[in-house]
N, C-alpha and C positions, 0 to 999 in steps of 0.2 A: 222637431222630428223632420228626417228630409223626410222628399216623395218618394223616394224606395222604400224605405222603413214602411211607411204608411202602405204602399204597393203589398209589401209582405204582411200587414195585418192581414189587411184586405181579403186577401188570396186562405190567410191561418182561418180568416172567420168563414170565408166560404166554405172549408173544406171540414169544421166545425160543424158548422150546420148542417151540411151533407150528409156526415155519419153521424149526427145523430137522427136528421129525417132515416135513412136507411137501418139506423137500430130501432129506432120506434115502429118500422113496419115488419121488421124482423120478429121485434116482439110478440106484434098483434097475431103473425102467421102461423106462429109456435105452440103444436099443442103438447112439447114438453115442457111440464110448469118448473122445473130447476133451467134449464133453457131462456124459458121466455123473461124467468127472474133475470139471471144474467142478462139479458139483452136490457132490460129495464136498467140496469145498475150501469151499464154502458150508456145509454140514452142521459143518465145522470151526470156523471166522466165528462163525456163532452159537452155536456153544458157547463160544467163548471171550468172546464175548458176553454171555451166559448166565451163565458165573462170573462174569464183572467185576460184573453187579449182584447174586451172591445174596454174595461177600465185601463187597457193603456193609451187611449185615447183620452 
């Protein structure tokens, strides 16, 4: 793998983990409960997001 490729995990897993930090706070702020489900099921998404690129390492 060059170091750009790696550059662009990098960059996929920050921005990963960003929105899921931001959906997990989204969730907790929500006091509509079909809402804050969604927000939870998001928070889910990008994590599994989140592994798909750190097992391409």
């Amino acid at each position: 793998m060059t170091s750009k490729e790696l550059l662009y995990i990098e960059d996929a897993l920050g921005h990963e983990n960003f929105m899921k930090s931001c959906a997990q706070k989204a969730s907790s702020q929500l006091t509509d409960a079909t809402l804050s489900t969604y927000m939870g099921e998001l928070v889910q998404k990008h994590n599994e997001i989140f592994n798909k690129f750190l097992n391409l390492l």
